[in-house]
C-alpha positions in Angstrom: 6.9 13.1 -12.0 5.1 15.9 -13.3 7.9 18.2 -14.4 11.7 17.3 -15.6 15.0 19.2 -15.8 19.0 18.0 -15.3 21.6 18.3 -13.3 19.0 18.8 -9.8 19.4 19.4 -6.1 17.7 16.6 -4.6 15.4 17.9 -1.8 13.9 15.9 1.1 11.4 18.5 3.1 10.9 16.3 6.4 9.0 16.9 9.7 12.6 17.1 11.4 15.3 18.0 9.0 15.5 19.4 5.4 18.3 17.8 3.4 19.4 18.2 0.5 21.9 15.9 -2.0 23.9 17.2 -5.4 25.1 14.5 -7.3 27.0 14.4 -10.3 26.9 11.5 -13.2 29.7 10.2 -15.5 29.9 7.0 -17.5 32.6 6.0 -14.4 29.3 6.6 -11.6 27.8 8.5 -9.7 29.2 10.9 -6.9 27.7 12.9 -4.3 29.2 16.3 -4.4 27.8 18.1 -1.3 25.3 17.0 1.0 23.5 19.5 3.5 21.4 18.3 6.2 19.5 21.1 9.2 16.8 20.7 11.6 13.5 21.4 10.0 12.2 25.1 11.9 10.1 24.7 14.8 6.2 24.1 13.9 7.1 24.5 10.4 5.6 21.1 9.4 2.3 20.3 11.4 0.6 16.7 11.4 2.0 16.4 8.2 0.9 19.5 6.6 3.5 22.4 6.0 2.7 25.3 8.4 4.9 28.0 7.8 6.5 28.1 4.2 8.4 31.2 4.6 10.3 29.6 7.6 11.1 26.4 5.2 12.2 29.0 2.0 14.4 30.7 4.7 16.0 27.5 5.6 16.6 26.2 2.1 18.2 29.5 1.2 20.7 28.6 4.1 21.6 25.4 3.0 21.8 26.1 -0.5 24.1 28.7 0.4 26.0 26.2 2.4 26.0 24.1 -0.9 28.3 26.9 -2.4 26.4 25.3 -5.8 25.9 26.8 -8.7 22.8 24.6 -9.6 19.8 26.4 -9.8 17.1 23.1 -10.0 15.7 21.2 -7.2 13.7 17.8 -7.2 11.8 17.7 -3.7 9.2 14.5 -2.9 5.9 14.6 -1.6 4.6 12.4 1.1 2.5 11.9 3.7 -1.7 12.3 2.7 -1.0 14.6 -0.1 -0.1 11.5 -2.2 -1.5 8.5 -3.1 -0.2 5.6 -4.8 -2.2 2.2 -5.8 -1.7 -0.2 -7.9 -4.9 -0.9 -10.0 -6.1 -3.8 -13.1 -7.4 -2.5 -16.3 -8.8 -4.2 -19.1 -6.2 -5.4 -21.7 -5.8 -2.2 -24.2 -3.0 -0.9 -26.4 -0.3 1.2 -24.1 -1.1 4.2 -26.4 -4.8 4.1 -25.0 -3.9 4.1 -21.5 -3.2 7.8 -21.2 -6.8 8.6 -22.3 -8.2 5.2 -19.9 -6.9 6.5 -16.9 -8.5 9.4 -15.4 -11.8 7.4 -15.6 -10.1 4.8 -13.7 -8.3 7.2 -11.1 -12.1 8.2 -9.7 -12.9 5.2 -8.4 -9.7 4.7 -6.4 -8.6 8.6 -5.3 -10.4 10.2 -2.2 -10.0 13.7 -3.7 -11.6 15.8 -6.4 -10.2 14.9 -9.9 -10.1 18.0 -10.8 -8.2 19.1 -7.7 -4.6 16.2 -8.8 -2.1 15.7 -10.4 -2.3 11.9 -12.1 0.4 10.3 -13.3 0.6 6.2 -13.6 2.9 3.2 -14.3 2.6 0.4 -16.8 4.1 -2.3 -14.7 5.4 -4.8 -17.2 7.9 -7.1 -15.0 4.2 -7.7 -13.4 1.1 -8.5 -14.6 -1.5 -10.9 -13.3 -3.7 -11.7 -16.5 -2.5 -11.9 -20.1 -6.3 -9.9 -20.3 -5.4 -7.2 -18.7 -2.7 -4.7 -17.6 -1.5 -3.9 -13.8 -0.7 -0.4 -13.1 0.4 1.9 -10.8 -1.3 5.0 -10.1 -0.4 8.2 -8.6 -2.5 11.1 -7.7 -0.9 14.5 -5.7 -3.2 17.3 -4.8 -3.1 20.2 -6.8 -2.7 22.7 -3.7 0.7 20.9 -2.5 2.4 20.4 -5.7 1.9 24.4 -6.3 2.7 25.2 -2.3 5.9 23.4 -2.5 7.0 24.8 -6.1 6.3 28.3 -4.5 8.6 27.6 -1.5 11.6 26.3 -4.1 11.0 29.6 -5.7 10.5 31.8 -2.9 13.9 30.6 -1.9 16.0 31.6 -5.1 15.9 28.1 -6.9 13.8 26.5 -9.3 11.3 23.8 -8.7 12.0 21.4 -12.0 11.1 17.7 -10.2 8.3 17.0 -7.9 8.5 13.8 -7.4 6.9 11.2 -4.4 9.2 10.1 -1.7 8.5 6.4 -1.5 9.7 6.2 -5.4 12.6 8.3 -4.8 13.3 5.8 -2.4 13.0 3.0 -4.5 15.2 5.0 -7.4 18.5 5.7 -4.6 18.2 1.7 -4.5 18.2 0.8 -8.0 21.1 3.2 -8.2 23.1 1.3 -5.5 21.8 -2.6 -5.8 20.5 -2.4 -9.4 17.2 -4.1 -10.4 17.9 -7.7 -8.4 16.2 -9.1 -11.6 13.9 -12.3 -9.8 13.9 -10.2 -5.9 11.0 -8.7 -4.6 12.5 -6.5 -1.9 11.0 -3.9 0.4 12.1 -0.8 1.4 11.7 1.1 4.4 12.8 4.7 5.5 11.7 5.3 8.9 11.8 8.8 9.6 10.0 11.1 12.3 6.1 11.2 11.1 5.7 8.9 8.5 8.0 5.7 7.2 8.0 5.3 3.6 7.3 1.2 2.6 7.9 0.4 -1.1 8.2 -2.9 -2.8 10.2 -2.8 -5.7 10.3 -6.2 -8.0 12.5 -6.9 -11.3 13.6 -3.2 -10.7 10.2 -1.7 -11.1 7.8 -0.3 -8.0 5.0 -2.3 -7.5 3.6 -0.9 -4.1 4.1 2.2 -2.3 2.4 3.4 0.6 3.4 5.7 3.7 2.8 4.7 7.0 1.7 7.4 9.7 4.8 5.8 12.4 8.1 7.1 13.3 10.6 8.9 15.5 7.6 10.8 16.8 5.4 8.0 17.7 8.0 7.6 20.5 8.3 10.7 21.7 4.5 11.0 21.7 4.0 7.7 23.4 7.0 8.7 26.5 5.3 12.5 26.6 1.9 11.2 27.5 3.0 8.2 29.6 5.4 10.0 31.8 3.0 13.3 31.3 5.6 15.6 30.4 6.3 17.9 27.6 6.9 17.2 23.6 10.2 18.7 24.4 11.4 16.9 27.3 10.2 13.7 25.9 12.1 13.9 23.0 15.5 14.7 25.0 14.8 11.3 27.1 14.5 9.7 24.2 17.9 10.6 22.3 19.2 9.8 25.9 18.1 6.7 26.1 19.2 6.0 22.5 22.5 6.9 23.0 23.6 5.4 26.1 22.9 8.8 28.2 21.1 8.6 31.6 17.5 8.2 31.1 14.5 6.7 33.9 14.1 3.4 33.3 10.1 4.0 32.3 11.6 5.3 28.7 13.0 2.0 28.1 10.1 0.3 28.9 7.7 3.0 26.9 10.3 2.4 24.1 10.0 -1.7 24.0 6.2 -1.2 23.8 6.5 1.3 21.1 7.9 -1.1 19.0 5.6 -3.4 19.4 3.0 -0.5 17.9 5.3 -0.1 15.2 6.2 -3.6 14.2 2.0 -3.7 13.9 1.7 -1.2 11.7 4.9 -2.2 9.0 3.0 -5.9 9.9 0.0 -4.5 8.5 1.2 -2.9 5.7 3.1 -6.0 4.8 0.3 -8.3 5.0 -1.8 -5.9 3.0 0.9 -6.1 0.2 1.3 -10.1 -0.1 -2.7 -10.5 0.4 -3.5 -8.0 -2.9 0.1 -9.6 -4.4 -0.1 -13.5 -4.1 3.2 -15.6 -5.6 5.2 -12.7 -4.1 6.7 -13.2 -1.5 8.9 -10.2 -0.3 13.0 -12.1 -0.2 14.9 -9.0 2.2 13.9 -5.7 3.6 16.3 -2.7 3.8 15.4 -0.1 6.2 17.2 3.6 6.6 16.0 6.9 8.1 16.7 8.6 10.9 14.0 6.6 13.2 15.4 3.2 12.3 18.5 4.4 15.0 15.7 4.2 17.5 17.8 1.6 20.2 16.4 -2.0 19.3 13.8 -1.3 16.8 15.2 -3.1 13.4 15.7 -6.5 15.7 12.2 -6.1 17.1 11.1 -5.4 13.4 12.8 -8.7 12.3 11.5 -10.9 15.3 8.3 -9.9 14.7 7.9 -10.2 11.0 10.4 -13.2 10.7 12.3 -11.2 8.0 15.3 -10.7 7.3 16.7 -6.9 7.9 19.5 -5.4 6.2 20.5 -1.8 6.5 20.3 0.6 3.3 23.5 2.2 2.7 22.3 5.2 0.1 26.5 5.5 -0.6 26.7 2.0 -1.0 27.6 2.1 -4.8 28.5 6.1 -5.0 31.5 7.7 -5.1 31.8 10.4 -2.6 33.5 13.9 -2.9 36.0 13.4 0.0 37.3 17.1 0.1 33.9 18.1 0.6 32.4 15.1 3.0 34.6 13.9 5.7 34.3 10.4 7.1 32.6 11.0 10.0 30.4 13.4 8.1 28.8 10.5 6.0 28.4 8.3 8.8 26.1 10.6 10.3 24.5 11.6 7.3 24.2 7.9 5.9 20.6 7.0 7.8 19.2 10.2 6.6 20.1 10.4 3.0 18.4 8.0 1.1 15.2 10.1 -0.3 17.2 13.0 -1.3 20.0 11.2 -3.0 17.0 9.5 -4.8 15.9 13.0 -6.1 19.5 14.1 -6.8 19.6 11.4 -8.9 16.7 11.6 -10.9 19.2 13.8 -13.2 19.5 10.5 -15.1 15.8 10.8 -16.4 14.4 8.0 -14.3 10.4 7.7 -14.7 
């Protein structure tokens, strides 16, 4: 997004685990050479905010030791408030202009200082709603955590050559895997523990983007202050319950509701998209992260928004380096992969 480089690490900082993807390109495919996945350090990552950088530097010098790479370049995504994404009308002008349009425009829409982001924007052109005018898609970071999360690439050894936004890095492991479904308009979902990144891609190109303040957490939260116990405890009754470990049977119960909480908010976010999008009607939803393991949440999900959920397999049209990554290995990595292999990949110069 706002700088380039080849042959990248692809780095997803999240709330609860740092991963990180290498992938390799030929005119046979793509492979995923390595693939390192740890727990993100305790308190490092605070309401969304990063709290301690030097623990997350310290990490990434870990895995990328791990790696045993000889890459030097990472592409990491921002998420969460520090981004913004909206898709905005303009008056019909030539593409040439727009460059020179659009930081006017971005005031009106961006709750921050212009002079404190980073603008970038999209000419849509599988999608415009007036032959007299042009639908874009802007994208604003702030200043503060693009240089923040540069300095923590750096402070661990490696290079920060991509910064990119999670919810289109996303959408680019999908293109990579189904290709652009020319006449689909299909959303995209990666539920992990703060925040779940929903994108609509359509013809191939990203027409809405937007991060959702649910995840794995919201259930921890919501069994912590129910059953008034500790972040900690909470979170172990939850994995028990979720994997068929005894558990009371309160956290099922606080669980069920919990979806209903989240099924509102993906609802919301849903409607949203097809009220400012009429003649658009969204065909199939894929959903990943490590959240959407939560016991029963993708059938609540589709009983509740009548839609049809498939899961998003980020290997699904990758080779895979099979004396490095064992069977069993990309099984468990599979639901957390998909926003890092979407960075590793930007090596082919997607926009």
């Amino acid at each position: 997004m706002f700088f380039q480089s080849k042959k990248l690490i692809g780095l997803d900082i999240g709330t609860a685990n740092i991963k990180m993807a290498e992938v390799d390109f030929s005119r046979k495919g793509s492979t995923l050479v390595n693939f390192a996945i740890m727990p993100t350090p305790p308190r490092a990552i605070n309401g969304g905010e990063i709290a301690d950088p030097s623990a997350i530097s310290e990490a990434l010098k870990q895995m990328v030791a791990g790696l045993k790479t000889k890459r030097k370049a990472i592409a990491v995504g921002l998420w969460g408030t520090s981004v913004i994404s909206k898709r905005i009308t303009i008056p019909m002008m030539d593409e040439k202009l727009v460059g020179g349009q659009i930081r006017w425009e971005a005031e009106q829409y961006i709750p921050f200082d212009i002079n404190e982001v980073n603008i970038d924007f999209k000419i849509l052109k599988s999608f415009q709603s007036s032959p007299e005018t042009l639908d874009i898609l802007l994208v604003a970071a702030r200043q503060d955590i693009a240089f923040l999360y540069q300095d923590i690439v750096q402070s661990s050894g490696m290079n920060c050559s991509v910064i990119d936004v999670s919810g289109f890095s996303l959408a680019n492991c999908f293109l990579n895997n189904w290709g652009s479904q020319k006449g689909q308009t299909v959303a995209l979902m990666n539920i992990g523990a703060a925040i779940t990144n929903f994108v609509v891609v359509e013809n191939g190109e990203v027409i809405f983007c937007r991060d959702i303040p649910v995840g794995g957490l919201t259930y921890t939260s919501e069994i912590s202050k129910a059953m008034g116990i500790s972040i900690e405890e909470a979170e172990a009754m939850k994995i028990s319950a979720c994997t068929g470990q005894a558990a009371p049977e309160e956290v099922a119960k606080i669980l069920q509701t919990t979806h209903e909480l989240i099924s509102e908010e993906v609802q919301s976010s849903l409607d949203f998209f097809v009220n400012t999008t009429p003649g658009l009607p969204v065909q199939q939803c894929l959903v990943t992260g490590g959240a959407s393991r939560t016991t029963g949440l993708i059938n609540h999900l589709a009983q509740s928004t009548k839609m049809g959920f498939q899961i998003f397999d980020p290997f699904r049209n990758i080779k895979l380096n099979e004396r490095q990554l064992t069977a069993d290995y990309v099984s468990e990595i599979r639901d957390f992969a998909a926003v890092a292999m979407g960075l590793g990949m930007r090596a082919q110069g997607d926009a």
